[in-house]
N, C-alpha and C positions, 0 to 999 in steps of 0.2 A: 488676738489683735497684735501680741509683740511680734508672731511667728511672720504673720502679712507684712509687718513693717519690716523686718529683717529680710522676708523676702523680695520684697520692692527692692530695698538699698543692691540688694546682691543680682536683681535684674537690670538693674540702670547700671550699675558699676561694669556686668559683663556687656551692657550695650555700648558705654561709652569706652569700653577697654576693644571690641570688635571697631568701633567708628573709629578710634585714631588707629589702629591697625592698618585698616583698609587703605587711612588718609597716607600713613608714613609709608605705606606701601606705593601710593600713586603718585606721591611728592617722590620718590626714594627711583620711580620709574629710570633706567638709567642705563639700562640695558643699551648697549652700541654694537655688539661683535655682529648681530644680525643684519646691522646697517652697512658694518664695514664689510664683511664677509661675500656680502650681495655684490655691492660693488668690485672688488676682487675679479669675480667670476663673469659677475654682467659686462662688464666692458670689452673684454679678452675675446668672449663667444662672440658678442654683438660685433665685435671689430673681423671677424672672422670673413660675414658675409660680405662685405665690399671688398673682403682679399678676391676672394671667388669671383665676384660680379668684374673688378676691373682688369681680372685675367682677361674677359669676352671670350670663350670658348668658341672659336671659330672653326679654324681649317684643321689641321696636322698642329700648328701652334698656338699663340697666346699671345694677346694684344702686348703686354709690355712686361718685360722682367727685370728685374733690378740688376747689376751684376754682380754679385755676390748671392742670388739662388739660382740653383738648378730647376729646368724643365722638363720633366723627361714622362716619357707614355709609357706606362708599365704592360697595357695590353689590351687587348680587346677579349669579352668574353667567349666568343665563337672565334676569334684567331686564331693567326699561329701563335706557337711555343712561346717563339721568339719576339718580342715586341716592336712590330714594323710599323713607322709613324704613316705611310703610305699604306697600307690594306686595314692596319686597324683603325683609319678615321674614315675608311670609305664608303662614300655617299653617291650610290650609281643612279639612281633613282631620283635624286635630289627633293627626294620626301621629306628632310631634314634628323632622318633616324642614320645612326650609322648602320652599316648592313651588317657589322661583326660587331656591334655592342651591346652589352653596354661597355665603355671603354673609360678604364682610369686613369687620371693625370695625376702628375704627382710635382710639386713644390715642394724644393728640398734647400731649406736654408742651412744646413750644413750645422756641424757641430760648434764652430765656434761663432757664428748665429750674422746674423743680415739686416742690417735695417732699413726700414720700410719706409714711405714719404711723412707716415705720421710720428716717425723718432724711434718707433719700437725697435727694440734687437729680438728676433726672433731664431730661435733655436728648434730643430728635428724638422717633423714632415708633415705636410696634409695633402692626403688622397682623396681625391675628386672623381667619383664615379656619376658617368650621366650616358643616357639612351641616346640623348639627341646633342644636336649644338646647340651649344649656349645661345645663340639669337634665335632659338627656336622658342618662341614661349608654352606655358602650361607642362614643363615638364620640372620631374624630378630627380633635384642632384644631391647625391649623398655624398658627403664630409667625417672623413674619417680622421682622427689627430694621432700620430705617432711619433711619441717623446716629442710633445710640442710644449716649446718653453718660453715663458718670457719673466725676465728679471731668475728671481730664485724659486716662482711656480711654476710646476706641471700642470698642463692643462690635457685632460682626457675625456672621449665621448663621439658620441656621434651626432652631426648634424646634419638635417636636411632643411636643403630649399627645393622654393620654388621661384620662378620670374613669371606672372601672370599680364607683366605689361613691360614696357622699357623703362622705366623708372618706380617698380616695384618689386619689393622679396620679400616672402612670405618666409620667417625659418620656425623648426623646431629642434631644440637640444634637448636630446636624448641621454640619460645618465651621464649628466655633464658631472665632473670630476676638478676639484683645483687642490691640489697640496705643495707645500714645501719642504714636506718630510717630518716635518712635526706636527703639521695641523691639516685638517683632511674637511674640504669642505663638498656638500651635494649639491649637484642645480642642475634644473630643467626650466624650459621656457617656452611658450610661443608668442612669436613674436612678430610685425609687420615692419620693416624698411622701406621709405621712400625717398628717391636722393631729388633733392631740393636745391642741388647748385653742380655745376662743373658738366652738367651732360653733354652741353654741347660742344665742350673742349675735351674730348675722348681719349687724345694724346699724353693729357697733363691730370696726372693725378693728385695734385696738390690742393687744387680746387672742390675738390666734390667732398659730396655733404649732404645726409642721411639723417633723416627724424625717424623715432622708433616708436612703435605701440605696441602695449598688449600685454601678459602678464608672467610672472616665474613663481617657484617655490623652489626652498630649499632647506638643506641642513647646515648648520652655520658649526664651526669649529668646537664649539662646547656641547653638540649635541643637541640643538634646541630647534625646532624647524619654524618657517617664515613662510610667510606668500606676498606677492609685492602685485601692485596694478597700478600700471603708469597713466597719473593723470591728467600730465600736459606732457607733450612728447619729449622724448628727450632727442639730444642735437651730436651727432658726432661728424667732426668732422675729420678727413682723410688724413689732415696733417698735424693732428693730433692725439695722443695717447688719450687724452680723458673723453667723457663724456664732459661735455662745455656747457649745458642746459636743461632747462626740464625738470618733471617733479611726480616722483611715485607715493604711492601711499604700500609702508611694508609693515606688515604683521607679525612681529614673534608670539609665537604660544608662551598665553598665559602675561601678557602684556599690551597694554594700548596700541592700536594703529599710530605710527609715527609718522611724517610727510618729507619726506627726504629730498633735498632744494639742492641742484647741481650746479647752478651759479649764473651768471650774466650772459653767459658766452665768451669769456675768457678762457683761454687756454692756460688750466690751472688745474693742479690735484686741490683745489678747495670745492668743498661740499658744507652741508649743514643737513639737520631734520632737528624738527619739532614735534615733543609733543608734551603735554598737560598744560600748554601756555611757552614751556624753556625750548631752547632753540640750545643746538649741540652744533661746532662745529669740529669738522673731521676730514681726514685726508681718503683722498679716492686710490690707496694702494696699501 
């Protein structure tokens, strides 16, 4: 009878020693580097696409360039040697393929870096390889980043899109890459673009404006990996560095789904997420 009694007290004692464990554990929830980490990378890649889209990949050139980047054709794959903006965009047939591509463009914001309508300084190179013209839809363009920088990250990897309609992009980031030399973050994504303001003023890039869907994983700077699914879209707009809206839900392993609130539609590095009930807020860089 003592042995039962002795054993009860020493089973309830490791039950309620497991129960506040578990609780100080889910109260203690607090984990942010996967929230901040996401963000880092998500915005940089997702701002990528509307660089591309408001090139408009037409003739021999590009709808509009800043003057502080270079535009230049590196070549066509059945070309010549040398890169001629006349025979490698050539289109005889007017099928919409070029007849010597696929052919890469290349945006070269120069080493001491260019800024964009949305504020960004943007530093190194992204190469643009595609079959056809840009106003061709259902095809695919691959995005390559070389020494692409902004602020004090590297951003490296590949992306493609597609344009399935005129105000639609479909991307995927392929071994996306974000470091600062000390901290070394993973991300992949698929993702939908649809610009929701400014099409009809083609000239002015200040105006357009892009909702995004769809979902990523990654590895956050301490090693701990995440998967994120955006639940109301989020809002970027061209003249803005952050994302302004919208709300994902992200997962680090081995911790609660969190719901990460990107704000009013202000143009602001403020963000928040929530989760056990607390709400966190946090800057978007």
């Amino acid at each position: 009878m003592k042995k039962t009694i002795i054993l009860s007290i020493v089973l309830v004692t490791s039950s309620m020693l497991i129960l506040n464990s578990c609780k100080k554990k889910e109260d203690a929830d607090n984990e942010t580097q996967s929230v901040v980490d996401n963000a880092i990378c998500e915005q940089q890649f997702m701002a990528i696409q509307p660089v591309v889209n408001e090139k408009g990949i037409n003739q021999a050139g590009i709808k509009k360039v800043n003057a502080c980047e270079a535009w230049i054709i590196l070549g066509a794959t059945g070309g010549t040697n040398t890169p001629n903006p006349t025979l490698d965009t050539l289109d005889a047939n007017a099928d919409g393929f070029y007849d010597n591509g696929p052919v890469t463009f290349q945006i070269d914001y120069g080493t001491s870096g260019c800024a964009g309508v949305d504020g960004i300084v943007r530093i190194g190179k992204i190469n643009i390889t595609t079959a056809k013209r840009w106003s061709k839809f259902g095809n695919t363009v691959t995005v390559d980043l070389v020494g692409y920088k902004f602020g004090n990250v590297t951003y490296s990897g590949q992306i493609t899109i597609s344009k399935p309609d005129s105000v639609t992009i479909t991307t995927e980031v392929i071994n996306g890459h974000c470091t600062d030399g000390t901290w070394n973050i993973d991300y992949a994504a698929t993702k939908t673009l649809k610009q929701i303001a400014g099409y009809s003023t083609k000239n002015d890039l200040t105006d357009d404006e892009y909702s995004i869907s769809g979902t990523s994983s990654g590895k956050n700077r301490d090693g701990r990996n995440f998967t994120t699914t955006i639940t109301s879209p989020l809002i970027k707009k061209a003249s803005c560095k952050w994302i302004t809206s919208g709300t994902l839900d992200l997962t680090p392993d081995g911790y609660k789904t969190r719901t990460v609130d990107f704000g009013n539609g202000t143009c602001d590095d403020d963000a928040t997420f929530t989760v056990n009930g607390q709400t966190v807020a946090f800057k978007l860089k």
